[in-house]
N, C-alpha and C positions, 0 to 999 in steps of 0.2 A: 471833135476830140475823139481819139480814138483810147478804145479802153482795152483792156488783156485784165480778165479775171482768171486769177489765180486760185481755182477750187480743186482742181485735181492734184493727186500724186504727191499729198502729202503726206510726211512720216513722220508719227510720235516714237522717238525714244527716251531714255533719262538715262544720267551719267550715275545716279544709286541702284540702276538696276541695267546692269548694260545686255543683260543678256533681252532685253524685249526692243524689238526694234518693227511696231505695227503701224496700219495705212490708220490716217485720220482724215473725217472729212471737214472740210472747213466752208463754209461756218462749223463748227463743231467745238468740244469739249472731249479731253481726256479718257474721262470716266468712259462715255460713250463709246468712243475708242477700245481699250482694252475692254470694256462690253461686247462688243462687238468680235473681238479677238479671240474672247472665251479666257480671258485672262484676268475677270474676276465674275464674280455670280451679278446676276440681278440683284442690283441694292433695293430694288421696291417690295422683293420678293424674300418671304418668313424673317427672320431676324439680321440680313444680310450686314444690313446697314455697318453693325461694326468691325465685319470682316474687310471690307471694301477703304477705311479711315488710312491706311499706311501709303493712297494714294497719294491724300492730300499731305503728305507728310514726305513730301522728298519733291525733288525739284524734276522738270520737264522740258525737250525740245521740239517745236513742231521744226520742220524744214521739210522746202523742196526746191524746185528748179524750173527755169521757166528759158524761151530763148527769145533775143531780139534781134532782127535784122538789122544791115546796117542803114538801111532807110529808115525804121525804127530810131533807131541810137540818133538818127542826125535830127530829129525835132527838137526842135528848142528847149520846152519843158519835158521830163522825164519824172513823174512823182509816185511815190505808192503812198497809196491811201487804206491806212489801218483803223477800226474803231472795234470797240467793245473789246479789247487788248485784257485779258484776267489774268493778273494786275500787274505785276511786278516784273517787266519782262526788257531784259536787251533785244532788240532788230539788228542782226548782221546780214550785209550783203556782201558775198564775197568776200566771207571772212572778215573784213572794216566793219567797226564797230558803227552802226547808222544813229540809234538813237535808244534813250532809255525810256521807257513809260513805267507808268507809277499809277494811274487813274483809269481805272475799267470804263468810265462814262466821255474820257476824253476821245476827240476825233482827228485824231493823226494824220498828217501829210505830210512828206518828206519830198526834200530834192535828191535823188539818186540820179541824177545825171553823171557828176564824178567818180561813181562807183561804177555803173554799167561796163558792159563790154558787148562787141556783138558775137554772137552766139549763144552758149549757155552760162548761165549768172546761176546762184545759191543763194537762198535766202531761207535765213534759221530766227527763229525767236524764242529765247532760252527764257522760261517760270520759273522764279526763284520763289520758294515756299511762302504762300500766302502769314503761314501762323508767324512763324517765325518774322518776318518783314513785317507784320503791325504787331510784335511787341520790340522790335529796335526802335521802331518809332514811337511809342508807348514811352520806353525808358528813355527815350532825348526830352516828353514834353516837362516846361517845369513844376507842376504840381499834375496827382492822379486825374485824369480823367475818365469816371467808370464806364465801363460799356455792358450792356444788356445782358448779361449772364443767367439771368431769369430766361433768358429764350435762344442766346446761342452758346454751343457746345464748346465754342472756340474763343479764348479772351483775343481783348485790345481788338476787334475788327472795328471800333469805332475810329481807329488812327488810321485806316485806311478806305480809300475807296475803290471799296468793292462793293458785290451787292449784299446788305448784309445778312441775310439769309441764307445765303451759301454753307453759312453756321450752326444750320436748324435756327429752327422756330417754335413756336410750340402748336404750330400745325405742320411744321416742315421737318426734310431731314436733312442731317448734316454732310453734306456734299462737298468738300473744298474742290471744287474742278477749275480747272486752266486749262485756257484756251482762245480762240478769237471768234467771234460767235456773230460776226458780218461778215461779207465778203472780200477778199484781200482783193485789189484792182491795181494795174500800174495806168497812168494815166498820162496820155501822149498830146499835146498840143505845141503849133506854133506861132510866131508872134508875141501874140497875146491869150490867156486865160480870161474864162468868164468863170469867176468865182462864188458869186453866191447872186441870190433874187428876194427882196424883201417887198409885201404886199401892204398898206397902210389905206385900210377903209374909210373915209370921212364922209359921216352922214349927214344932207340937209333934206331933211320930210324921205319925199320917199327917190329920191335921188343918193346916188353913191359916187364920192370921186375918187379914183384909185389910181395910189400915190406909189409907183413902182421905183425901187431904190434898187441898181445893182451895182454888185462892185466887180472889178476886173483890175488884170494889171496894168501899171503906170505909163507903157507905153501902148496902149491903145489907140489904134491910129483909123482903127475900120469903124466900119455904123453899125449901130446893134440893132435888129429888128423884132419890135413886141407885136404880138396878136393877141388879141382879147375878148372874146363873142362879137368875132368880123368887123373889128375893130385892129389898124394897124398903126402902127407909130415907128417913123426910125430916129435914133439919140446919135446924134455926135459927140461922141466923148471928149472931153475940155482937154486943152493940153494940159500935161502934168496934177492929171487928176485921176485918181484909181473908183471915183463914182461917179454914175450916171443916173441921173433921176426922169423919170417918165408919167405923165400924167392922162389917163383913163376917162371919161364922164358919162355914166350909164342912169339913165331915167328908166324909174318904174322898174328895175332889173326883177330878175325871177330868186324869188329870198329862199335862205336856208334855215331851215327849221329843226329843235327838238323832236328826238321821232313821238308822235303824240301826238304835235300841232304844227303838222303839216309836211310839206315836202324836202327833198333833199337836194333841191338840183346841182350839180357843179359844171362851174364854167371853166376850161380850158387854156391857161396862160403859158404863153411860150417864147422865150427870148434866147435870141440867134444871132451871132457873134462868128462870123466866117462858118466852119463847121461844127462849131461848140452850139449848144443847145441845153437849157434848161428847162424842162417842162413842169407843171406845177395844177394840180386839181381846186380849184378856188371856190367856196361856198360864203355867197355876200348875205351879211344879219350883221346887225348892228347887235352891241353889247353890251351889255352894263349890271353892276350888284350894287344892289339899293342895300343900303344900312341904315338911314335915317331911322330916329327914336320916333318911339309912338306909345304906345298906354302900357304896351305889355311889357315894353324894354328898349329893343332895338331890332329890327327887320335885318334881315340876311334872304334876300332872294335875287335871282338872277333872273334879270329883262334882256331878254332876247325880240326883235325886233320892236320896241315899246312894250311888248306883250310879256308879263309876270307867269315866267315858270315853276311849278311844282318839279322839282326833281326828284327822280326817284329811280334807284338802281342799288349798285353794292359795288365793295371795294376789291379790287383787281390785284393780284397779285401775279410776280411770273408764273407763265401756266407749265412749266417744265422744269424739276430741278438738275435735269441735263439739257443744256442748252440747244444741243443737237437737234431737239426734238420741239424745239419754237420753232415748227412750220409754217408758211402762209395758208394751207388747211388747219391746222388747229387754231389759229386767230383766227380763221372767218368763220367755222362752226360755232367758237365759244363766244363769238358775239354776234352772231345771229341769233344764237341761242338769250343771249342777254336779252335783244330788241325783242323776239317771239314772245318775251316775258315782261311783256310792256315797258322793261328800261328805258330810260333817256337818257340817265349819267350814269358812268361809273367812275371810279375813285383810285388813280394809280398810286399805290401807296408806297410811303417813302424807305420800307426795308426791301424793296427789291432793285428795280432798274428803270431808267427811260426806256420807253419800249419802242421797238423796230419799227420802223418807217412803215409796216404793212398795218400794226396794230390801227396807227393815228390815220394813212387812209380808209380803213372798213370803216370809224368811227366817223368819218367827216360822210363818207357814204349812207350808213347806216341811220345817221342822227344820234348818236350817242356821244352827249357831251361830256368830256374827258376834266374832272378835276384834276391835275397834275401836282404831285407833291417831288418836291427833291429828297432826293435819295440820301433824308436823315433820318432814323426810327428807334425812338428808346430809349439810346443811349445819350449820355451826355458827348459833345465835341470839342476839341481842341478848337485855339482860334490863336495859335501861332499865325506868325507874319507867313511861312511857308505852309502852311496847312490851308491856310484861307486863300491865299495866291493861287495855289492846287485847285480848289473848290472855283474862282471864279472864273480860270479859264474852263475849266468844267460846264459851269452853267452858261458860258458864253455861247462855245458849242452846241451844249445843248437848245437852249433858247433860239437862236439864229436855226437852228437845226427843221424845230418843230413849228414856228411862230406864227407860219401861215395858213395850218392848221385850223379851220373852223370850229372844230368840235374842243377847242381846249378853251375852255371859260374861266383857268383861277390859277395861277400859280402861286403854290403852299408850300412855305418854308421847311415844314417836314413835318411828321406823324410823332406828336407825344413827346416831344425833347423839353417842353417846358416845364409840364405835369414831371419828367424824371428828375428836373433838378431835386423834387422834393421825395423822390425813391432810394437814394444812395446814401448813405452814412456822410461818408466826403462833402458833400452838397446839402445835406440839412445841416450839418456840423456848420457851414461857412455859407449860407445858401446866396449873402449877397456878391461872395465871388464868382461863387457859379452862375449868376442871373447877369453879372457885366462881362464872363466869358460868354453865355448864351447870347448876349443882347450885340456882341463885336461880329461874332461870324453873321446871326441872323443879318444885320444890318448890310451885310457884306454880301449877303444875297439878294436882298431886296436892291442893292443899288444896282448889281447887277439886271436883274429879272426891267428895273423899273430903263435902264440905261439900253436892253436888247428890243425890249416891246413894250412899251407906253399905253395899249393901248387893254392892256388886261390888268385887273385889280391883284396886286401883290397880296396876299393872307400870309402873315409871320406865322402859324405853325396853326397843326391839326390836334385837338379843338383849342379854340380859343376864341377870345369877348372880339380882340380888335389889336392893330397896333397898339404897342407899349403896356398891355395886358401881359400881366405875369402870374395870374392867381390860377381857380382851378376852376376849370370850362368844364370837367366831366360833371359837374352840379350846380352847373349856371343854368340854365334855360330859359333866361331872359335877352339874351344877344350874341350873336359870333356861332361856332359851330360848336358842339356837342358830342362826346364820346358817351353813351349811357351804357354800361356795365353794369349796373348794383344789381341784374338778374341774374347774368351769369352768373359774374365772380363775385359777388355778393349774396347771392342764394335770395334773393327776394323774389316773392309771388311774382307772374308774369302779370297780375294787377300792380303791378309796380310800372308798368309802361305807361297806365291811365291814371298816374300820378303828375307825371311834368306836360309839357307844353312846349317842345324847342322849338327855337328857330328855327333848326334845319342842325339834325342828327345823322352826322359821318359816319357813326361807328356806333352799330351794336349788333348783338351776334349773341345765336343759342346753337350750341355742338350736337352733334349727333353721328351716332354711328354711322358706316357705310352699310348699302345694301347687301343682301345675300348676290347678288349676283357680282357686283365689284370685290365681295371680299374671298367669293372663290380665287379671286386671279391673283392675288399673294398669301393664303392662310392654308397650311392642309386642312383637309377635315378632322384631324385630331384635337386641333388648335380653335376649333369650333370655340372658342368660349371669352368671353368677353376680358378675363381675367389671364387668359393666355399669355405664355411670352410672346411669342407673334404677336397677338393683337395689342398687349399693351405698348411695344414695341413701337408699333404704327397707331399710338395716342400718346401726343408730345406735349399736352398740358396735364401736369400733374396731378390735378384734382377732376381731370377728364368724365373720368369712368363714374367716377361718385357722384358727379353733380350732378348726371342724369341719372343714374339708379334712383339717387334719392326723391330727383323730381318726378319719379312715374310712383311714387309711394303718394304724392301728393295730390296726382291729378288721374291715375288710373288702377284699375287694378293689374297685379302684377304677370308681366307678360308670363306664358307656358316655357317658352321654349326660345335658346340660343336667336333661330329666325324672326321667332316673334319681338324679342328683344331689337333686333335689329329695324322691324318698322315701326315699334311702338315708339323709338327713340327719333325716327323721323317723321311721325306724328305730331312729337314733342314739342319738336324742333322747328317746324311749321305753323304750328299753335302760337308758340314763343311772338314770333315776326308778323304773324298776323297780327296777334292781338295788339302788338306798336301800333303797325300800319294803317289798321284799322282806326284807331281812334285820332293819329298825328294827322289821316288825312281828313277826317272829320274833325279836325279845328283847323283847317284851312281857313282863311289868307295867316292866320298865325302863322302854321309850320309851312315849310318850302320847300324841306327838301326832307328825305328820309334815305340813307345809303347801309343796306346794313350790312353787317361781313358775315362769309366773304363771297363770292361768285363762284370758285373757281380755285381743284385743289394742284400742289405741283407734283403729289404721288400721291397713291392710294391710303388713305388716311383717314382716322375719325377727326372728324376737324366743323370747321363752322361756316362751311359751303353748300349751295345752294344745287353744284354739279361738280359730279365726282370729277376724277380722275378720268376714268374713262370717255366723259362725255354725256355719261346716264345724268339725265334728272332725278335730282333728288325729291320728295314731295314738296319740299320747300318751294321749287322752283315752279312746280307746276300752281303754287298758291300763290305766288308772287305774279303770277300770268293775271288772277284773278285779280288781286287787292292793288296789284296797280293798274286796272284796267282806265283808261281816261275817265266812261263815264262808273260810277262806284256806287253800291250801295252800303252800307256801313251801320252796324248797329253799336249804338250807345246807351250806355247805364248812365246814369244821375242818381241824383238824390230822391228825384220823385219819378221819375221814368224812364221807360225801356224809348228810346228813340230810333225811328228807321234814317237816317240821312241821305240824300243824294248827292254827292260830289261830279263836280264836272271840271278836268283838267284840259281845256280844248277852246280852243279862240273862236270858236262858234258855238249857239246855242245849241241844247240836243231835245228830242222827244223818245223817252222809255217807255216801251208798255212792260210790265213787273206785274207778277203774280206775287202777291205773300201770302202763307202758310201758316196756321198751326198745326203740328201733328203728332199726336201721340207716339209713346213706344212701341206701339203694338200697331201702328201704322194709320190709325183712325183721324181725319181729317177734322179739324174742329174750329177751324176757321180758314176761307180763301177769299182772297179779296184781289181783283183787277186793280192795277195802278196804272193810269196814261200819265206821264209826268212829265213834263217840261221844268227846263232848266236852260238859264242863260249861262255864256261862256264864262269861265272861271269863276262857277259860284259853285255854291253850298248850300241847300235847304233842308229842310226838316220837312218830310214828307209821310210821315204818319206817326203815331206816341202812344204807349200803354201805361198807364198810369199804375205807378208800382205796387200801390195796394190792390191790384188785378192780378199785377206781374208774379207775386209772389205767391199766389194760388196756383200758377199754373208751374212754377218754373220743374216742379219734378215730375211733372203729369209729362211732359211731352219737350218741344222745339219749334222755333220756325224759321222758316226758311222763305230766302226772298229769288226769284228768279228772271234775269234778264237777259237782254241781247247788247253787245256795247263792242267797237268797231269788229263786228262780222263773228264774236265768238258767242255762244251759251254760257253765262255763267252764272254763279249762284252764290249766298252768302249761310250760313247755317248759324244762328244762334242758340248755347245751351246755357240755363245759369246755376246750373251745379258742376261741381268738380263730376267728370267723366264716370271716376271710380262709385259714386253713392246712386247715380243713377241707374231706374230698370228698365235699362234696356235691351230688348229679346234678340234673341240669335236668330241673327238673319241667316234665312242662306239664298248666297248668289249665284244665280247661272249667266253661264259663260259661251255664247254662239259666236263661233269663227265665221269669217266671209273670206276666204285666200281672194277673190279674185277682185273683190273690192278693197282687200287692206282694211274692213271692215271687224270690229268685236262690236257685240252686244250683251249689255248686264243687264241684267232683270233683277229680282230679290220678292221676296214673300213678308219682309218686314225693313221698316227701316235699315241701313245701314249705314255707318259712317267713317269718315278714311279712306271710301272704298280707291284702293292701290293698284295698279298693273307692274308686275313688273317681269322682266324675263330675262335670259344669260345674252341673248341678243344684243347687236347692237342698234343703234337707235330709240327712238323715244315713244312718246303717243298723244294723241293731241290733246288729252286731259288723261285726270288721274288725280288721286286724294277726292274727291268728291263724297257727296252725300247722295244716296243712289234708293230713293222712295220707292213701294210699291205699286204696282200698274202704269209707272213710270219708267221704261228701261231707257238707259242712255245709250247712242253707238258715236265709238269713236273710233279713230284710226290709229291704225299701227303705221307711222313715220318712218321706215328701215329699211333695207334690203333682203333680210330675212326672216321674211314671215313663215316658212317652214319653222327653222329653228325656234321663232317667237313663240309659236305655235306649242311646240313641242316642251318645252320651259316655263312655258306663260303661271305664273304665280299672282293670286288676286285673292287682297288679304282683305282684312277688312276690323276694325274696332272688338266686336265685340267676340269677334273670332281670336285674339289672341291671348285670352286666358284661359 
């Protein structure tokens, strides 16, 4: 097949504003465009944002020109192939009206054979204003349908599919952009097409038979040739049949694993059809989510190769709110960066998009299993005969799209639409109409999801007990998945995490400011102050700002200064997720999975990510490196004791040698104890206890800290049991030796310190940071970047008791 990508020399104009007529690149987006033009300011940049809205507020043309020869024009098939279309757009080719799209997540093919010509062809795709097109359809549906207006700027985006966050969020901003955000291709084949490739694994012990389904068209008259790990097979296609099925038998094959437990290998599948060719990256593990009831409720974990995985990651949101700017470098960084921080899964949530073909290859690469939610969040939905018709060709697409995809283990009906029926006036007033509209589309996806792949467990929506469950999963934690909130937006102690027990918690999340070094790149320094119009500007949950001041009245004393404010809130915020982590993974085999929000922000933002905008780690992220490290040490309170535990998330058994610590404020060691400690695969023990009425003599005297080695890094645990702020502890001070030529720092300290942070205006990271940094102990770690002058230069290294 021969292909002609259409990326160049394209031109955005609009008929409300005709005097602009600028290049766009495609994949691309508008906004980016006149960005790029100088035809509106940086929206990420001081309070832009609502200068930039008159975009989304008038309609848009992309076009360009492309030519075919007449060797060209005489193949058989002539198609363009459109996806990721924002949203509401006509296709003209040469002026003929080609076709209308309506659905951002659909995948478009056209026959433009009757339209072509040889030489030069015109091809324009007019955006009719997103706002205004989901409230025509708003006002056709027959009774309200509310949509999220707690989080987007823009009503009715639930009658539409878009992504719905293009609306703000209230960690995002509000963006309406259009645009085509894949690559436009015209796609030339003769005879026959080879259309799609579907891969179906069937497991017996440790044998794989793989059950190859392709389709093509109906007069298919050649042989299709598959290769498989040196393995080849040719199908004769049936007369008058547009499928060809092909059968695989591999013994003993090399398995894909969770990154955690084990490797990643993929095997190479390639099926060849005259010149046509579909290639395909295959990673073979068996599947399965155990739900069976047991004493505590009902189990939610996920068996990948027989072998019961702890999953552990955060929720994914798009990483750009200009589309332009989802590169296949910023996918591979920010999930590198996920796997570097011990991830296995993360969690594509359902207000933003199906993500680009590069995200689900790094993922199938990398080991990071992809929970996949459909793109419904918040709001309640229509479930007209046209709105749901809309939706399954959607997910048909999609599904057939992604399905061979190793690393996708769940497709979720959507994030939070059941919990909404009981948010809206409309729906608690009538909640059983809204629960038989919810229960008609849901259903309508499920038949899909279950009629495209068969071979993945359908989940009706994010949290929830199970099928035909309609009550409220955010305070269940006895079965299904879990949203726990009551810290955040509830304002309860972060001893509120070591109250429940979930099966396996999707969603929870502590905000915090960004760093001094990311909030140089949109704040002037006037605007220094957390209360600024800039900075509140860029905090889009309304009780943002409060809910952390008032938590540092709780747990420390009060930061000095704008900067310090800035890391004590990501101290905070770190503390927050640890202190889950910590305890959900020490009740393992109960809990299974922990995913907190979010990983990843789409602009510079005080929001509930783990890594900024830029790329910078947050402290979070570098405590997320620790607390999910496979093997774990984890301290627990009870009623009668302080408990050390051992966790091991690994299909082999491990041996730790662990030092634990008591040690004063003032640095004085008062207890060191050798641990050699064994532990079998996927367990849990209790490896050392202090008996409380001991515990509580010592808890203001001092701390202890536990230290080990677990796959190839140094890491540590620090336990204190008073609130930060009542404690005396002395003012450290740390020194700071540069290495330029090894990429090397070294900290030292004369007293305890805790928190201790690196951070600098550089880019890049460092291979720890947040830590607790003893004396006559100095730690060296590396600077991970390009610019260690500049790091150098910048380098800022805070530390706890240095911020009041």
């Amino acid at each position: 097949m021969t292909r002609l990508n259409l990326s160049q020399n394209w031109r955005l104009t609009s008929p409300d504003y005709p005097e602009i007529d600028v290049a766009c690149q495609i994949p691309g987006d508008n906004h980016s465009a006149l960005l790029n033009a100088g035809l509106i300011p940086d929206p990420y940049s001081k309070c832009n944002e609502q200068d930039v809205q008159w975009v989304g507020q008038a309609d848009w043309q992309l076009s360009t020109e492309f030519e075919l020869s007449d060797e060209q024009l005489n193949h058989d098939f002539i198609e363009l192939a459109l996806s990721r279309v924002d949203t509401v757009a006509k296709v003209y080719l040469n002026d003929q009206l080609l076709a209308s799209c309506d659905n951002m997540f659909r995948l478009w093919r056209f026959n433009i054979k009757p339209y072509v010509k040889a030489g030069s062809n015109k091809l324009r795709v007019y955006f009719h204003r997103a706002d205004v097109a989901a409230k025509q359809r708003a006002d056709t549906l027959p009774f309200v349908v509310p949509s999220s207006m707690s989080n987007n700027q823009i009503p009715y985006m639930n009658s539409l599919r878009k992504s719905q966050c293009h609306a703000g969020w209230d960690w995002g901003i509000c963006l309406m952009v259009s645009g085509i955000y894949d690559p436009v291709q015209i796609k030339l084949a003769n005879q026959a097409r080879l259309l799609s490739t579907q891969v179906e694994q069937h497991w017996q012990g440790q044998a794989v038979e793989l059950v190859i389904t392709i389709k093509h068209d109906l007069d298919c008259l050649q042989p299709i040739h598959l290769s498989f790990d040196d393995q080849h097979v040719e199908v004769i296609p049936e007369l008058d049949s547009q499928t060809s099925v092909a059968s695989i038998h591999l013994d003993n094959p090399k398995l894909w694993w969770p990154a955690g437990y084990g490797e990643q290998p993929l095997y190479t599948l390639q099926v060849s059809l005259a010149e046509l060719r579909i290639e395909k990256k295959i990673g073979l593990r068996s599947l399965a989510l155990e739900t069976q009831k047991d004493q505590h409720g009902a189990a939610m974990t996920f068996i990948v190769n027989g072998c019961p995985i702890t999953a552990k990651g955060a929720n994914w949101i798009p990483l750009d709110a200009m589309p332009s700017r989802h590169t296949a470098e910023r996918y591979r960084q920010l999930l590198t960066d996920a796997k570097a921080a011990n991830m296995n899964m993360l969690r594509v949530w359902g207000g933003g998009q199906y993500e680009a073909d590069e995200f689900y290859q790094l993922c199938d690469e990398l080991g990071l299993m992809v929970w996949q939610d459909m793109m419904f969040a918040c709001s309640l939905y229509p479930s007209t005969g046209d709105f749901v018709a809309n939706v399954q060709l959607e997910l048909a697409d999609q599904i057939q799209r992604l399905r061979d995809h190793s690393c996708i283990v769940l497709w979720c009906g959507d994030n939070e639409v059941i919990g909404a029926i009981n948010w809206y006036p409309e729906s608690k007033a009538n909640r059983e109409r809204y629960v038989v509209n919810y229960d008609r589309l849901n259903r309508a996806i499920q038949q899909v999801a279950e009629q495209h792949d068969a071979s993945r467990v359908f989940w009706p929506s994010s949290p929830c007990n199970g099928a035909l469950y309609y009550g409220d999963a955010w305070h269940d934690d006895s079965q299904g998945d879990m949203h726990f909130w009551d810290v955040w937006h509830s304002g309860k102690s972060f001893a509120a995490y070591q109250k429940i027990k979930p099966r396996f918690c999707s969603e929870f999340g502590y905000q915090s400011w960004p760093s001094l070094a990311e909030v140089k790149t949109f704040v002037e320094p006037e605007d220094w102050n957390v209360t600024s119009p800039t900075f509140e500007n860029h905090q889009k949950n309304p009780s943002g700002n409060s809910i952390i001041t008032e938590m540092f009245t709780r747990l420390f004393r009060f930061p000095a200064s704008f900067e310090q404010m800035l890391y004590l809130s990501q101290v905070q915020q770190a503390l927050a997720i640890k202190t889950a982590c910590d305890f959900w993974r020490a009740n393992s085999p109960q809990c299974r999975g922990m995913l907190y929000w979010q990983l990843n922000d789409n602009w510079p933002v005080s929001s509930w990510s783990s890594i900024e905008y830029s790329g910078r780690w947050k402290q979070l992220h570098y405590h997320a490196k620790r607390f999910f490290a496979p093997q774990y040490l984890s301290f627990v309170e009870s009623d009668k004791a302080l408990e050390l535990r051992l966790i091991n998330d690994s299909v082999s058994a491990s041996l730790l040698d662990c030092q634990l610590q008591f040690v004063s404020w003032q640095g004085d060691l008062g207890f060191s104890r050798a641990l050699e400690l064994n532990i079998a695969a996927d367990a849990n023990d209790v490896v050392w206890t202090m008996p409380l009425a001991e515990l509580e003599k010592q808890c203001t005297q001092g701390f202890y800290i536990v230290q080990w080695r677990s796959n190839g890094d140094e890491l540590q645990n620090t336990w204190v049991g008073e609130a930060y702020k009542s404690l005396a502890i002395a003012k450290a001070e740390v020194s700071v030796q540069l290495d330029e030529a090894n990429q090397r720092i070294t900290l030292s300290t004369n007293k305890p310190a805790f928190f201790v942070h690196l951070e600098s205006d550089a880019s890049g990271r460092f291979s720890d940071s947040s830590f607790t940094l003893l004396p006559q102990q100095p730690i060296s770690l590396n600077y991970m970047g390009d610019e260690f002058e500049r790091m150098a230069a910048s380098l800022r290294v805070y530390h706890l008791a240095d911020s009041y």
